[in-house]
Structure formats: structure tokens, C-alpha cells
C-alpha positions in Angstrom: -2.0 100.3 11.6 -0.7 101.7 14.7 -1.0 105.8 15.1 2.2 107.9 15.3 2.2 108.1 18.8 2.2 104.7 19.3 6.1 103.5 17.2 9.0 103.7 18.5 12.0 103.7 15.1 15.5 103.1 17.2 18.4 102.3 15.8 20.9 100.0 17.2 24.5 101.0 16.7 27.7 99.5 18.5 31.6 99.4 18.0 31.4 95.7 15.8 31.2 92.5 17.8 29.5 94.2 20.5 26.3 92.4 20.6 23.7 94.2 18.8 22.4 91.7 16.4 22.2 89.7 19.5 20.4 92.4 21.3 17.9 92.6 18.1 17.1 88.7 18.3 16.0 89.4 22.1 13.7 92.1 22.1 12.1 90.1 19.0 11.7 86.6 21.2 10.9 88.3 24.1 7.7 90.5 22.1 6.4 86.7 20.9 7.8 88.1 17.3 10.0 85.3 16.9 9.7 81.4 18.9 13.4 80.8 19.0 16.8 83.2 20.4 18.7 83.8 16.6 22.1 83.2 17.1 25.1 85.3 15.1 27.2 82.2 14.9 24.5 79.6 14.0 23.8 82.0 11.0 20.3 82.3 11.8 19.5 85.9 13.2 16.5 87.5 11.6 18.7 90.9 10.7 21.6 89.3 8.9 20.0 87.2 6.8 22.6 87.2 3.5 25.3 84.6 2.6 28.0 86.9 3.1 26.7 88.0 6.8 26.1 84.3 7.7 29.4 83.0 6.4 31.5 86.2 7.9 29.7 86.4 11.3 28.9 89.7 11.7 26.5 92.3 9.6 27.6 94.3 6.7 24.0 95.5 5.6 21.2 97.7 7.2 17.8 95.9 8.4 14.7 96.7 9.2 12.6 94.9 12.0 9.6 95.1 13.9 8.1 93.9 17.4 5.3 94.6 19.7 5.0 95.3 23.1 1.8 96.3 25.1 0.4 97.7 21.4 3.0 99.6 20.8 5.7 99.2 17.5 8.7 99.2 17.8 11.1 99.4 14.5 14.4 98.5 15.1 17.2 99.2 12.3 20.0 97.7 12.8 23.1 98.9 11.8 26.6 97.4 11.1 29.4 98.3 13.4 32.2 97.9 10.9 33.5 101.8 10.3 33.3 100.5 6.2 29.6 100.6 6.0 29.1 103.6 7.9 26.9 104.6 5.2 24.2 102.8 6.4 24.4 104.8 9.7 24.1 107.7 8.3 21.1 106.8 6.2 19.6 105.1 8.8 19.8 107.8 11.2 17.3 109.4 8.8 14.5 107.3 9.6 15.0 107.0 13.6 13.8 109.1 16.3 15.7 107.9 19.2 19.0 105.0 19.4 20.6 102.5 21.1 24.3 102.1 21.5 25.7 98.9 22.3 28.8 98.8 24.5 31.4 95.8 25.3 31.5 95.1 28.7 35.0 94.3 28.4 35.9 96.4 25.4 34.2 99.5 27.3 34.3 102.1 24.6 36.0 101.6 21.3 36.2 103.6 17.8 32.5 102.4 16.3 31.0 104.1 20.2 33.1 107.3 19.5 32.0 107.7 15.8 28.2 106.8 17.0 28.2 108.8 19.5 29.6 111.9 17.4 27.0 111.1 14.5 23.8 111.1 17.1 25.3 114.5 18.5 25.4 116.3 15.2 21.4 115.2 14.6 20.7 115.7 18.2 19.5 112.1 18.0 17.8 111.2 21.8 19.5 107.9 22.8 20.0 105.1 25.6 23.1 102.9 26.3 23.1 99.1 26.6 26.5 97.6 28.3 26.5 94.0 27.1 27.9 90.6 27.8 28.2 90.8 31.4 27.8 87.0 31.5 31.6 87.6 30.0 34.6 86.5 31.8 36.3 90.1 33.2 33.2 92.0 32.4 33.0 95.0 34.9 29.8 96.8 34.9 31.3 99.7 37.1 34.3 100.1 35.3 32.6 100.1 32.3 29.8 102.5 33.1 32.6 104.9 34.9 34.4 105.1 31.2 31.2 106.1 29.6 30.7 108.9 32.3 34.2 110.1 31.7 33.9 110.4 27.5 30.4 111.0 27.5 29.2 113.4 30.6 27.7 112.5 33.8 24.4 112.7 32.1 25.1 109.2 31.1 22.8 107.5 34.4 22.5 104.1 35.3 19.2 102.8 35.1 19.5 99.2 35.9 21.5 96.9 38.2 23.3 93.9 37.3 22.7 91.4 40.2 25.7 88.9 40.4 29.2 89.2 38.0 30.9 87.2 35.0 29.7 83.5 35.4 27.2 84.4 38.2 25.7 87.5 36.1 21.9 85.9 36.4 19.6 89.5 36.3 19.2 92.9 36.5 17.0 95.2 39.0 15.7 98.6 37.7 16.4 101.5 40.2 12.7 103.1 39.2 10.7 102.2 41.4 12.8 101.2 44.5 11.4 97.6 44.5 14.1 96.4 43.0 16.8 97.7 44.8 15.1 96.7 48.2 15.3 93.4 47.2 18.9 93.4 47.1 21.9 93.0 49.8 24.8 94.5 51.3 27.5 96.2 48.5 24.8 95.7 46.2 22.0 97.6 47.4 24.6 100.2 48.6 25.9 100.8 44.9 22.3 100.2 43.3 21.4 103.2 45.6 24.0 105.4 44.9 23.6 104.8 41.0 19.9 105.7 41.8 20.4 109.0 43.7 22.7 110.0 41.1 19.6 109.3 38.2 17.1 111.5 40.7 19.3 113.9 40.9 20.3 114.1 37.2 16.5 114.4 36.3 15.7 117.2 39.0 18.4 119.4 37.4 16.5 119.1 34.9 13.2 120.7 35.9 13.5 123.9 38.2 10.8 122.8 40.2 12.2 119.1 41.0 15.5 120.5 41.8 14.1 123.0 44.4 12.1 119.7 46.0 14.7 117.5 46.0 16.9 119.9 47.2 14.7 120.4 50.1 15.2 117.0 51.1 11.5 115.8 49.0 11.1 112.7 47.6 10.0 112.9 43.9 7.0 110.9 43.0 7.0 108.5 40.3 5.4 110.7 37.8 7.7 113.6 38.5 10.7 111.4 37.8 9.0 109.9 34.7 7.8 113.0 32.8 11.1 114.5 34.2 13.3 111.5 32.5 11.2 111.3 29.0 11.7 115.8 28.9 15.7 115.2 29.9 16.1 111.9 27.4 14.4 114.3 24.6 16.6 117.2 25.5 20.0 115.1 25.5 20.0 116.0 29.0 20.1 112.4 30.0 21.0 109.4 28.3 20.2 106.3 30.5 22.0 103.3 30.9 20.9 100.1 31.2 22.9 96.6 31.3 22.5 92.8 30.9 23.6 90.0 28.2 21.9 89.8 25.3 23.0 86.1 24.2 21.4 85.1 27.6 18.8 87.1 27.5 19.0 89.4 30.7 18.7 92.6 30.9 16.7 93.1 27.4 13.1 93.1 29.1 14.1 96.1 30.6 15.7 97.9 28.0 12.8 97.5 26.1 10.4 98.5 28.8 12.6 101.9 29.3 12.5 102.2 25.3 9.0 102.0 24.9 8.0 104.5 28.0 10.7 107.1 27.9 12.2 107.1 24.0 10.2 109.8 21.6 7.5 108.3 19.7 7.4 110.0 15.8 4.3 112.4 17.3 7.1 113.7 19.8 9.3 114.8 17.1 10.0 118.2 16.0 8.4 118.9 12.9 10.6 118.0 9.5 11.6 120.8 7.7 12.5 120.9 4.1 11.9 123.3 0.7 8.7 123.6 -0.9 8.8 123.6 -5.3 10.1 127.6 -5.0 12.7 127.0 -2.8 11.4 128.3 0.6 11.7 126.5 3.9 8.6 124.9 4.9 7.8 122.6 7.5 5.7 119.3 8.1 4.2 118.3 11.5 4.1 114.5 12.3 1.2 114.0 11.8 -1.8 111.9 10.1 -3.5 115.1 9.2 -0.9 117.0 7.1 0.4 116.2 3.5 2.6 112.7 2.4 5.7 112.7 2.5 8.5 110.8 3.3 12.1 110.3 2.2 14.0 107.0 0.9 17.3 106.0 3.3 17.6 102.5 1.8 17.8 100.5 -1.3 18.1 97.0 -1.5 18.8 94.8 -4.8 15.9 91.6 -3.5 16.8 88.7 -5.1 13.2 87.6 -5.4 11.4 91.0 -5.3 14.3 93.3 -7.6 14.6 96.6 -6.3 13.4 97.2 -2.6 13.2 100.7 -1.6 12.7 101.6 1.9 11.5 104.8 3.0 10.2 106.8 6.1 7.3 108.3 6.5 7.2 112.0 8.1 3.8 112.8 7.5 0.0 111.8 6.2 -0.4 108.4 5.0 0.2 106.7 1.5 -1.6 104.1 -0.3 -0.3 100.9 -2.2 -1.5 100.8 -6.3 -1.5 104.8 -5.8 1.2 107.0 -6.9 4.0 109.9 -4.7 5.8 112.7 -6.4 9.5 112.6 -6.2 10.6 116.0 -5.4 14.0 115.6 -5.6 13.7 114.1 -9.5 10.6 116.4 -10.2 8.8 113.2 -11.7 5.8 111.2 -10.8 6.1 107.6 -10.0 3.5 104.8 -9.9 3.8 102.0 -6.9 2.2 99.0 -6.6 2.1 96.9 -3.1 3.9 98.5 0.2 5.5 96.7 2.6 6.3 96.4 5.9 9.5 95.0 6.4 11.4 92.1 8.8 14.5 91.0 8.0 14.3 89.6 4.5 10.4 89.1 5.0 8.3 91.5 3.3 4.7 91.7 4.5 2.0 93.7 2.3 -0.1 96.3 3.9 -2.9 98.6 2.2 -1.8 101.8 3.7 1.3 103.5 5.8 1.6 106.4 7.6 3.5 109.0 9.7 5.8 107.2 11.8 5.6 104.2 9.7 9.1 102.5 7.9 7.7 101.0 4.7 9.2 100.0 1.3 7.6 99.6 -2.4 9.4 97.7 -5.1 10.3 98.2 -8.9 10.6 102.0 -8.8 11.9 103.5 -12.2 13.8 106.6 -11.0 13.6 106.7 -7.3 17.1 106.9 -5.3 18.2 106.8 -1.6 17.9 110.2 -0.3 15.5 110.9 -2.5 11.9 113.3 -0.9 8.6 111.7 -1.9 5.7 113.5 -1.2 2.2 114.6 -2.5 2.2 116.3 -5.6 0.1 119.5 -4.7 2.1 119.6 -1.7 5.8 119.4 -3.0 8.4 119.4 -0.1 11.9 118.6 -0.2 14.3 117.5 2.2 18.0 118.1 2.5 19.7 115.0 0.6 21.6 112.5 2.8 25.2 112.9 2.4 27.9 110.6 2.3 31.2 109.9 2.9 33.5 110.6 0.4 35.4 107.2 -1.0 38.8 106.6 0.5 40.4 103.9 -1.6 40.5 102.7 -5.4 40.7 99.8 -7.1 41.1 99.1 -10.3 38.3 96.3 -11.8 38.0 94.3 -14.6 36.3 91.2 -15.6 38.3 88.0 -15.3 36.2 86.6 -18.8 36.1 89.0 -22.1 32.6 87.9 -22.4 31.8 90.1 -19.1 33.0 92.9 -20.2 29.7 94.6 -20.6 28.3 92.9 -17.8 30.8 94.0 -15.4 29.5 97.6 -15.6 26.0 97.5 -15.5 26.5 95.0 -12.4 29.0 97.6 -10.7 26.3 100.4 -11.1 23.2 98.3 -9.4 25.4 97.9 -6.3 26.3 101.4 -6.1 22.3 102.3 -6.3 22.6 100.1 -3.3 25.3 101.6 -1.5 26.0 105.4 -2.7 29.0 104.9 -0.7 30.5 102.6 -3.2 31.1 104.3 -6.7 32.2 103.5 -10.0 33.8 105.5 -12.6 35.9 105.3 -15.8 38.7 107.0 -16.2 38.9 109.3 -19.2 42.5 109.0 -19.9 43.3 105.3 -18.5 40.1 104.1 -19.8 40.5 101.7 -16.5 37.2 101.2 -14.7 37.5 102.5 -11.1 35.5 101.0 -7.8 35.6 103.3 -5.1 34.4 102.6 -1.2 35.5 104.0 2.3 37.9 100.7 3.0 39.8 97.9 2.3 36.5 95.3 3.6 33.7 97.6 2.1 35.5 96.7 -1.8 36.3 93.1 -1.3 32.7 92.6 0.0 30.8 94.5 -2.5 33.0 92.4 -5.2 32.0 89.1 -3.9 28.5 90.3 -3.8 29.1 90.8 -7.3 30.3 87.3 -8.2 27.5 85.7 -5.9 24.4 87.7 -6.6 25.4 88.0 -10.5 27.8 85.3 -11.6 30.8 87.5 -12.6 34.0 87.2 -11.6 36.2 90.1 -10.7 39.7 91.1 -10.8 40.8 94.4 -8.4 44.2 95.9 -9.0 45.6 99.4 -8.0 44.5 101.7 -10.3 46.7 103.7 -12.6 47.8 107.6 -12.0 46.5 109.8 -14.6 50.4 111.1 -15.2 50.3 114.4 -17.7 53.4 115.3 -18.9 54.0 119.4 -20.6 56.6 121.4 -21.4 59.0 123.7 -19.3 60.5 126.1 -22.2 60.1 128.0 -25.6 60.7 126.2 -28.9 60.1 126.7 -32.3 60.9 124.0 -35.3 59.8 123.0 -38.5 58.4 119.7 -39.4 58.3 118.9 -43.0 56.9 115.5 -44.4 57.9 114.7 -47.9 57.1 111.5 -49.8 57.5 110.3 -53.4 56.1 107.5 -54.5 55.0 107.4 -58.1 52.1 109.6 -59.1 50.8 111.9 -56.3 53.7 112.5 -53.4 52.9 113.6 -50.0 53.9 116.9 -48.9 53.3 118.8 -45.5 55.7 121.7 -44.7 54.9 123.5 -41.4 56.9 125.7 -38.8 55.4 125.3 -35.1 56.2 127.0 -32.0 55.4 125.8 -28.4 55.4 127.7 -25.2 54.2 126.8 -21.4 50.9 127.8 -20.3 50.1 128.7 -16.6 49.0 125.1 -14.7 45.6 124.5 -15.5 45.9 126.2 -18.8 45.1 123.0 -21.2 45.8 123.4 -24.6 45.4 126.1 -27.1 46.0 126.4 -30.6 47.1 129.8 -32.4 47.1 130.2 -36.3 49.5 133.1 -37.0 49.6 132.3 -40.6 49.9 135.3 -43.2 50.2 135.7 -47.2 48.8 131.8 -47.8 52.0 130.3 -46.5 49.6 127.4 -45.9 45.8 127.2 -47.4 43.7 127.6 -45.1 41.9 124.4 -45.1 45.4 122.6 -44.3 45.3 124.5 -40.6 42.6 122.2 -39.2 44.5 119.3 -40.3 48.2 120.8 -38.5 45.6 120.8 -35.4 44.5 117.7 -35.6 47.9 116.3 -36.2 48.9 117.9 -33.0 46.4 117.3 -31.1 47.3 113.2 -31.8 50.7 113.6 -30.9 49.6 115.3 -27.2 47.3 112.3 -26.9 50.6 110.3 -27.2 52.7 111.9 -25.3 56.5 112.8 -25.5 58.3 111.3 -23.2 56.2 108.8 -21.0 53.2 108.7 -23.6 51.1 110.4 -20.7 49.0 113.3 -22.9 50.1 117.0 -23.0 48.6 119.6 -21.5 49.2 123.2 -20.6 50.3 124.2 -23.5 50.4 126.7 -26.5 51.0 125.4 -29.9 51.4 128.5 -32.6 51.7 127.8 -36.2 53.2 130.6 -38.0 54.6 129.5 -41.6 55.0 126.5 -43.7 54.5 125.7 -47.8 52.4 123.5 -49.0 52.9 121.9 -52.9 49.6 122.1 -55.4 49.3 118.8 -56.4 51.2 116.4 -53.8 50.1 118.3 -50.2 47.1 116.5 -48.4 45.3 116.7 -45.4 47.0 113.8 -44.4 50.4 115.0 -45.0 50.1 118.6 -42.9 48.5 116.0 -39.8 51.7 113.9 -39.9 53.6 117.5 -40.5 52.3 118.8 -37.4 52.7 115.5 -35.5 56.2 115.8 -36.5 56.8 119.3 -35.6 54.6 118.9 -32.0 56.9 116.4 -31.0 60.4 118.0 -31.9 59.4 121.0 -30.4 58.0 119.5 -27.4 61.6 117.6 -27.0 63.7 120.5 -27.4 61.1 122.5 -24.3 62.5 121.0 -21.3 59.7 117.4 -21.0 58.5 117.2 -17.9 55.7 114.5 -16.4 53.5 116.0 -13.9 51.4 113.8 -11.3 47.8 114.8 -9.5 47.9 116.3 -6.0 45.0 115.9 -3.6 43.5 117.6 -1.1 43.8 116.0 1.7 41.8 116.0 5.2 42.6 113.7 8.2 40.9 114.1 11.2 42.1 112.1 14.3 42.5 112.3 18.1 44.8 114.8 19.1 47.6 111.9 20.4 48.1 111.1 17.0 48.4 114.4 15.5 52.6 113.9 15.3 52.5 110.4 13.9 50.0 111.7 11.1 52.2 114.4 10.4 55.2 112.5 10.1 53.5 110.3 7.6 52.1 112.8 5.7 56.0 114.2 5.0 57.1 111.1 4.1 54.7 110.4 1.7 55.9 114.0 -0.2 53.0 115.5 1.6 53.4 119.0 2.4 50.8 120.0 5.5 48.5 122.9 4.5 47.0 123.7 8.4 45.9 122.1 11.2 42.9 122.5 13.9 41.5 120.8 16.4 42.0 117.0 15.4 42.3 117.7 12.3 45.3 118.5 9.7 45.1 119.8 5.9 47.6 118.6 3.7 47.9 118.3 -0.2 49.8 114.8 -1.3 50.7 113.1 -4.4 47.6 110.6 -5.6 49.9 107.7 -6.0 51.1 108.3 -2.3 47.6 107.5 -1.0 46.2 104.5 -2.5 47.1 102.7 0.6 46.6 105.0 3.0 43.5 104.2 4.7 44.6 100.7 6.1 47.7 102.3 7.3 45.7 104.9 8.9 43.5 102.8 10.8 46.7 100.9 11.7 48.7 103.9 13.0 45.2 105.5 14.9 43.8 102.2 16.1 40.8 102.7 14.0 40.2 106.2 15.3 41.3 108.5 12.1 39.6 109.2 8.7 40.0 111.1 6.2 38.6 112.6 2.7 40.2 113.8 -0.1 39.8 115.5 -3.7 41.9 116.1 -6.7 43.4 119.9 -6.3 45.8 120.1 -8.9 48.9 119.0 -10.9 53.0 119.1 -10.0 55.7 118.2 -11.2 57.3 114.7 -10.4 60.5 114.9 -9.0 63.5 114.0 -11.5 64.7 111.0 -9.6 60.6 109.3 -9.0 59.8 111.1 -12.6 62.9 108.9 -14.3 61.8 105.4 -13.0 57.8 106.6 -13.7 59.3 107.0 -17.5 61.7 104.1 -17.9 58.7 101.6 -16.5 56.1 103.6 -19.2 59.0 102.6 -22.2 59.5 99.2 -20.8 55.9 99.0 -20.7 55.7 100.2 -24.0 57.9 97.5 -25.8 56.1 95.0 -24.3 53.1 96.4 -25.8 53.9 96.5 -29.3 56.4 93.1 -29.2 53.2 91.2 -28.7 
């Protein structure tokens, strides 16, 4: 068991395709924790270890793994760079203390380093920069480094050197100590010594001491630039660079070296603050001493093991066959074996503690986000959130017999993902699979069909049209039948008004002198209440509307509560058709944040989608837009931003459709119709 002071949790993020699965399978074959280099295209990388990952090439799920160097843990999680699964980022940014972000040597920055970058700035996340595949045809290490300076601040300092270029990359010096750059040439020493005065430099402004001595013209001992670096790297004052090929393997001894020696360790770490069981803010030092407690950031559906929840642990230690309090749930679970894990290896241990990335399996209520803790020493956490979904799809089973499959399938992948979410429709009865883009769905589905055996058909999901009523009317709807022995008779007079949007339904019984017994009304209700569901024009239900019932007769022996339902039906639906129909469609709240260039083409779009733009800020623009305007949106907003917008959005209200789109919305519903009932 190795003491907090002692791990190192980093997470490796990159722009996708930028190498850091690669850069994962290094550090672990040069620790001695694997005997061969994992390769992303011979499928057999420790982190992406699932059919779908092997057979698409790149990763789509967190991973956990762990290496050694000099006695010290290191546990990487490695994160996928595609923007769909940016759930795991954010979930896995709860666990780490420090990160790594990948860059393209010839891609230089791209939309996965922005939205990293951001991400690690809003948790004030300490983190180090690896520039990749220099081995790369038109790699350019100081182009490259000079682009992250320019987005990212001139606190972004070289660290290493890359000795040769492209075909004839072979190594990398360090600039601390000078050793390394003495052992180079020419241009090269020239540069490695400018990128080195411009680190010294970056670390004395740090320190008001170091500055005053190296402003004097001192050299800075080694331990003054060290404990100089580690304070700047924890402060965000410095992020250091360092560069190599991870495929090849150069560079990565380095980077870990630097890792190890200047990244926080969990005892460095501010203390985590949360709420005890009264709700007041309380706070939990890293340490071994203090109470349990941790908090889940990852659930995975094991194929051989079930339910795998991983977890981090923030403080004291926690023993396997014991038990933790889940103060998010307020319930007590039992565990049985922890585990460390490895990739898809799990590897039973007696006991974790702070610092330590464990998991347990077969927990009963136990989420991701959720706080586990001691149970005399409740704290809990702020949850993680996530993205909201931006696209739909419509899913049903391609056999009958899976039709109660599908669902209970859907809702164990969305315990593994909270960013994919499933949902029924109350008025189309369709069941809805929701996830941030067009990738994130398909893959989730085909996980669905591999890991379960049911097939899956996606469509676009239908608009929950209304339709109400724009007008006064009043009519009488009498139903009268004879046919030997007891008739049928239902006499009632309705009248129907507008309500405000919003206002639903309401139902008003004016009735006076026993016009109508009163133990018909319910049954004029009801009948209404049927004929809303049906609709009146587009057989979309009714709403915002007042339905009064002010007279009728009723006959002693043939009047039923039968016959005053179909009376009332009948009267709803005159009345409704003599009100001014109208269908109304949901409007959504929209919020699109993008780079300021694109501010004009968004716009633009958003008008011609029947968008009307509700304010802008800085990179960002509020709108409100028809629902059946957006179902496509996010791939054309990627398209139009080059990956660099996003958005999130929420139902507001309802609007009327306009006459012409409102007339072909109607004739497709009666077409549709026909087709229903010839069959």
C-alpha cells in the first residue's frame, strides 16, 4: 500500500488521434508494468481493451491504470478524446490531482486541447503538456510549442529538447540540469538554451526571492529551481512542456520523471470540501488519519464481474468485506472484495486509502457521483454534473419479443454513462435515447446488441405537437339512440374558451335547477377529457383550455353514463371546430456557445431554422427554436464550427405553428391516420 504522498492520479487528455493511449502503453513498458509496447492499431493496448475500441481504433471509454517508478504510483486515467464522451472527462477529472494533455505535433492545437484546457482551468487542475509524434513527417516542435504559448500564456515552458527532426527525431535532452544541453551542438544548443533561460526565468517570477537573484545576474541552484517549479506547477503558474514520440518511445522517460518529481501527490492537495448530514460545509484533509470517504466517478457494466464501481479515495482508509455510508442516498451498503484496477484486470487488495483509485463490485444503490463515507462521519460532496444531451433518437426493438428487454438494457447503459439517457414519452409513448452526439448513440447501441444480444432500431423521434383553440364557442351535443328496450340519451350544452399558454385544461360545471343529475357531470368530463386525448384537427391532445357545461336534459329511463360521455365527446369536438383549431409545437431554450468568428454564421442559422435570438455574450448566443428544428443540429454545428461549438437546450414553452408548416404537419397526421385504421 503506498502512503498518500507517495501516488501520483493524472489524467491523460488529448484532441482524439493525438497519441495518448500510446503515451499510456509507454510509461507502463518503460515502469517494467508491462513486457511488450501496446499498439492502438494491433488492438492490444492495456486501456482500450473492448471490442468496439479494438475494432474502431481509438478509445470511447475511461480506464484506469497503474505503474511504478522508484516506489512511487502512479494512476493514470485515460480519457477519450472524442468531444462525445466528454463525460468521462469530467468524471474523471474528479479523481485526478494533476493532467497531462497530449498535443499533435502536426495538428498543434485542435478543439479536444481547447475544451481540455478550459475544463482543467475551471477545477484549477495542475497540468503538464506532452507534444507528440515528432518522429512524424512535418512535425515542428517550435512551431508547435510557439502555438501553445500564443493560446495558452507564456507560462507554457519548454522542459525538454527534441534532438534531431521528423525521420531523424531519435531523443530528447532535459534543460534541468544543463548536462543535457551541453551535450548538444550549434542551432541546437543555442535554442535548447534559450528555451531554458525562458523556464528559469518563468520559475523566478514566481518566487520574490529567485527573481531578485536572478535578476542580479545569480545562478539558481538546483533546489531553488525545483521547489520553485513544483510551487509554480501547483499554482498554475507554470505548466511545463515536454516532447518526444510515444509510438517510439522517446521522450516518455522524461515525462514521467518530471511527473513523478514536480506533479502534486494527493498529500499536496487542498483539503476536499463538502456538507456534513445538516447541511454545513465541512472539510477533509488528505490524509490517513481523518474519516473515509471517497466519491464514485465511474461505473462500468464487467462482463465477468457485473457492476464495477470505481471510486476515489479522499480520506482515511476502507476495508474490503466491511461496509461505507452513501451520503448522497442516505443508505448503508455492504461491499465485499476491493480492487485495484488495470485496464480490464482487476486485482484484489485488503485495504485502500487516501490517494488510492479503487473499485468494489455488485453495489445495490450506489451511482456515479455518488459521496461514500463513514457513517459517524457523514460528508457529502457536490454531485458531478453533466452535460446536458444534445440529440434524440427514437429506439425500438427490431423483434416484439424484446420489447421488454430493450428497456431494462437501455437503463444499465445509462448507469454507465449518465450522459446517455433514456426516457418515454408520455404523449408519443416512443422510447427516447438521448447522448451529446451523433457517435456517442450509435456506439452505446451497438454496445447494446453486442454486450446483450438485442437488436436496435434508431429513428427521429416524434414532436409532441398540442393543438387548442383560438376562440369562444358554445354548442350542444345531444346523443339519442333507440333501439328496442332501453335507448340511449345524453343531452348536453358545452362552451369552450382559450386559456392563457400553460393553462392545461379545466373543467367548469355551471349547471343549475337539475338540468342534468348530478352524477351524469363526471361522465360529460370524462367524455371530454377522451375527445382532448384525440385531438381535433391533427389528433395531437388539447390543451389550454376551458370547457364549461352549463345545461342539457337528461331522459329517466334511457340516459346513461355512457350516453352523457359520447354527449360530451360530441359537444367538445364541435365546439372545438367552430374555436379557430390551431396545432402548437414545443420551443426550446437554446444556448450555443462558440468562438467569436462564428458568431454570424450561428446566427444566421439560428433564423433560418425559425429561431428567434434571445441575447448574446461573449461566445455565446441565447435563442429559443422550434424542437423539430434541432434534431439535427449538433452535426451541423460541429460542421459549420469545425468542432469548436456546443450547445444545451431545454423545453421553454409552446407556439403556434405557422399556417403554411402547420397545414402539411396536419395533412401527413390524416394521411397517417388512414393508414392506421385501413390496416
Amino acid at each position: 500500500m503506498s502512503k498518500p504522498e507517495d501516488i501520483r492520479n493524472v489524467i491523460l487528455i488529448s484532441h482524439a488521434g493525438a497519441g495518448k493511449t500510446s503515451l499510456s502503453e509507454a510509461i507502463l513498458f518503460n515502469t517494467g508494468t508491462t513486457t511488450r509496447l501496446g499498439s492502438v492499431d494491433q488492438g492490444n493496448t492495456v486501456s482500450d481493451y473492448s471490442k468496439d475500441e479494438i475494432d474502431r481504433k481509438v478509445s470511447i471509454s475511461l480506464s484506469v491504470l497503474q505503474a511504478r517508478i522508484n516506489n512511487k504510483l502512479i494512476n493514470l486515467i485515460d480519457i477519450p478524446g472524442y468531444a462525445d464522451f466528454i463525460g468521462d472527462l469530467i468524471s474523471g477529472l474528479k479523481a485526478a490531482d494533476s493532467a497531462i494533455i497530449v498535443v499533435d505535433a502536426i495538428g498543434g492545437i485542435e478543439v479536444g486541447t481547447d475544451k481540455a484546457w478550459n475544463l482543467l482551468n475551471e477545477k484549477n487542475t495542475p497540468r503538464a503538456i506532452f507534444i507528440n509524434k515528432l518522429d512524424k513527417e512535418n512535425a515542428d516542435f517550435f512551431k508547435t510549442i510557439e502555438s501553445i504559448r500564443n493560446r495558452f500564456g507564456k507560462k507554457c515552458v519548454a522542459m525538454t529538447f527534441p534532438v534531431g527532426k521528423e525521420a531523424s527525431f531519435k531523443s530528447v535532452v532535459s534543460l534541468l540540469p544543463s548536462d543535457g544541453i551541453n551535450s548538444l551542438s550549434g542551432e541546437d544548443k543555442e535554442n535548447a538554451k534559450k528555451y531554458k533561460d525562458a523556464l528559469l526565468e518563468t520559475v523566478a517570477e514566481g518566487d520574490d526571492k529567485l527573481i531578485e537573484k536572478y535578476l542580479e545576474g545569480g545562478e539558481l541552484t538546483t533546489d531553488e529551481v525545483e521547489k520553485g517549479l513544483m510551487g509554480s506547477i501547483m499554482r498554475g503558474d507554470i505548466v511545463p512542456v515536454c516532447c518526444g514520440s510515444a509510438t517510439n518511445n522517446i521522450g516518455v522517460k522524461e515525462l514521467a520523471e518530471a511527473l513523478i518529481k514536480y506533479m502534486p501527490s494527493p498529500a499536496a492537495c487542498q483539503p476536499k470540501v463538502g456538507k456534513d448530514a445538516e447541511g454545513k460545509e465541512i472539510s477533509r484533509k488528505p490524509s490517513v488519519s481523518e474519516p473515509f470517504c471517497a466519491q464514485v466517478f465511474k461505473t462500468i457494466l464487467d462482463p465477468y464481474v457485473g457492476q464495477l464501481t470505481i471510486f476515489r479515495v479522499f480520506s482515511g482508509n476502507l476495508t474490503s468485506n466491511t461496509s461505507f455510508y452513501n451520503a448522497s442516498k442516505s443508505t448503508k451498503e455492504r461491499i465485499g472484495q476491493i480492487y485495484f484496477i488495470h485496464g480490464k484486470e482487476q486485482r484484489g487488495v485488503e485495504s485502500v486509502q487516501a490517494g488510492d483509485i479503487a473499485a468494489v463490485t455488485k453495489l445495490k444503490t450506489t451511482e456515479t457521483g455518488d459521496s461514500i463515507c463513514d457513517e459517524k462521519a457523514q460528508i457529502n460532496f457536490d454531485p458531478i454534473v453533466f452535460p446536458e444531451p444534445a440529440i434524440s433518437r427514437s429506439v425500438k426493438p427490431k423483434s416484439k419479443g424484446d420489447e421488454d428487454k430493450i428497456s431494462v438494457t437501455l437503463h444499465k447503459m445509462s448507469s454507465e454513462d449518465p450522459t446517455f439517457r433514456i426516457s418515454r414519452d408520455a404523449q408519443t409513448k416512443e422510447l427516447i435515447a438521448a447522448g451529446v452526439g451523433d457517435l456517442h448513440i450509435e456506439i452505446m447501441i451497438n454496445r447494446i446488441k453486442d454486450r446483450f444480444n438485442v437488436g436496435v432500431e434508431l429513428g427521429t423521434p416524434k414532436v409532441a405537437y398540442k393543438e387548442t383553440i383560438k376562440k369562444t364557442a358554445k354548442v350542444q351535443g345531444k346523443y339519442k339512440r333507440q333501439t328496442g328496450g332501453h335507448g340511449q340519451y345524453g343531452d348536453v350544452w358545452l362552451e369552450v374558451e382559450p386559456l392563457p399558454k400553460g393553462g392545461g385544461f379545466e373543467f367548469v360545471d355551471n349547471i343549475v335547477g337539475g338540468a342534468i343529475p348530478r352524477n351524469y357531470i363526471p361522465s360529460v368530463e370524462k367524455g371530454v377529457v377522451q375527445a382532448m386525448s384525440e385531438g381535433i384537427i391533427a389528433g395531437y391532445p388539447v390543451s389550454d383550455i376551458r370547457v364549461t357545461l352549463y345545461d342539457g336534459s337528461y331522459h329517466e329511463v334511457d340516459s346513461s353514463d355512457m350516453a352523457f360521455q359520447i354527449a360530451g365527446a360530441m359537444a367538445f369536438r364541435k365546439a372545438t371546430l367552430e374555436a379557430g383549431p390551431v396545432l402548437l409545437e414545443p420551443i426550446m431554450d437554446v444556448e450555443i456557445t462558440v468562438p467569436e468568428e462564428y458568431m454570424g454564421d450561428v446566427t444566421g442559422n439560428i433564423n433560418a431554422r425559425r429561431g428567434r435570438i434571445m441575447g448574446m455574450g461573449a461566445g455565446t448566443v441565447q435563442a429559443q427554436v422550434p424542437l423539430v428544428e434541432m434534431f439535427k443540429y449538433a452535426t451541423e454545428l460541429r460542421s459549420m464550427t469545425g468542432g469548436r461549438g456546443s450547445y444545451t437546450m431545454k423545453f421553454s414553452h409552446y407556439e403556434e405553428v405557422p399556417a403554411k408548416i402547420a397545414g402539411t404537419i396536419i395533412a401527413q397526421a390524416q394521411v397517417a391516420k388512414k393508414e392506421e385504421e385501413s390496416k
